[in-house]
N, C-alpha and C positions, 0 to 999 in steps of 0.2 A: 794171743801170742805171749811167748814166755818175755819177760826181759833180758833174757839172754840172747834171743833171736833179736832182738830189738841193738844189739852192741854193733852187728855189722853191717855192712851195705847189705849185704844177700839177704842176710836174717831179715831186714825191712822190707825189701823188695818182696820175701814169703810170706811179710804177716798181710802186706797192703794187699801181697793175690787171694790171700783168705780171708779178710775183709771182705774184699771183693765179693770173691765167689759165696760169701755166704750169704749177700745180699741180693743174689740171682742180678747182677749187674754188667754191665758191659766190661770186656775186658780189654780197653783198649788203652790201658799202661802196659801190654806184651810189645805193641810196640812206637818206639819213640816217632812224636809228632814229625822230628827232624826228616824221620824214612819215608813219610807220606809225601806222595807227588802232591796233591792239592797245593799242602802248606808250601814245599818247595816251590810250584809256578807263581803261588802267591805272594812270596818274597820276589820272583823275578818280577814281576808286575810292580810291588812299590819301588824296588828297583826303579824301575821303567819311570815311573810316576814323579818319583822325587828328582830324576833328572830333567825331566819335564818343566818341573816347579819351578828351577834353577835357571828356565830359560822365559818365565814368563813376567812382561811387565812388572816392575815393581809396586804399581799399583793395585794390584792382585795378590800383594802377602798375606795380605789379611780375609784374600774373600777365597775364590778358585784354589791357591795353589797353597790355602793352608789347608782344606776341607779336603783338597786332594791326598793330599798327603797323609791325614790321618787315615779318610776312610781306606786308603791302599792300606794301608802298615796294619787296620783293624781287622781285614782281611787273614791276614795271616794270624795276629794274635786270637781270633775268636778260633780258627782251627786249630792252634795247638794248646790251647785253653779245652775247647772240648775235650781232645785226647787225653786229658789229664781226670777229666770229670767221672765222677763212680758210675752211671747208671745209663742205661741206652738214650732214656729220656731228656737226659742233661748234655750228652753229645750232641744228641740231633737239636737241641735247644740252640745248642753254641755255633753247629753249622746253618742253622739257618739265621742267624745273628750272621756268620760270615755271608753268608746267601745275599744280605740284604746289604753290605756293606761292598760287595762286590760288585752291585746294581748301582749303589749311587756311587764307584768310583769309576764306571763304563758312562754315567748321566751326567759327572763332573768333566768327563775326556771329550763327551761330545757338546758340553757346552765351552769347552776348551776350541774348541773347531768351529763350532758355528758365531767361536769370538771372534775367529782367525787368528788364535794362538796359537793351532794345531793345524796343518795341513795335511790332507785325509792319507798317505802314506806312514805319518807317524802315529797318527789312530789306530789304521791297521795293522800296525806292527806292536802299541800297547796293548791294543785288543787280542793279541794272534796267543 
């Protein structure tokens, strides 16, 4: 890319697609993380999570309702971390990074329940 393409937003946006494309890579900077439904329900989930948090024992800051909270909010940041990534391999890297951190925030909600933190309607409706 020229450095003249390099002065403006667009000029950047076309050198990053030909970057890109010329590394036979995934192209999923066409479009923004924000427009993906995963990363979207993913936000409503730590949503969900962190209000959760708010209502659990105070002796649980530091165990349950800190681990909860991250792993929700890693959820979302490993998928729009992926979206950003050059190459099909580094996306699907970063979604299964969320894959696993989606697992231990469903494993942290039900060990939220079987504290009796959580009564099995608010499960269903974090889970839903």
């Amino acid at each position: 890319c020229s450095a003249r393409a390099n002065d403006d937003a667009l000029g950047r946006q076309w050198c990053k697609m030909q970057l890109h494309s010329s590394r036979s890579t995934f192209p999923s900077m066409l479009t923004s993380f924000q427009d993906l439904e995963a990363w979207r329900r993913a936000m409503d989930l730590m949503e969900h999570c962190y209000a959760i948090t708010r209502r659990l024992p105070r002796e649980e800051r530091y165990g349950v309702s800190s681990q909860l909270q991250r792993a929700s909010l890693s959820v979302a940041c490993n998928i729009s971390e992926g979206n950003g990534r050059r190459t099909r391999g580094e996306y699907l890297n970063s979604l299964s990074s969320a894959q696993g951190s989606l697992n231990e925030t469903h494993t942290l909600l039900l060990a939220a329940q079987r504290l009796r933190y959580l009564d099995p309607d608010e499960l269903g409706t974090a889970l839903a």
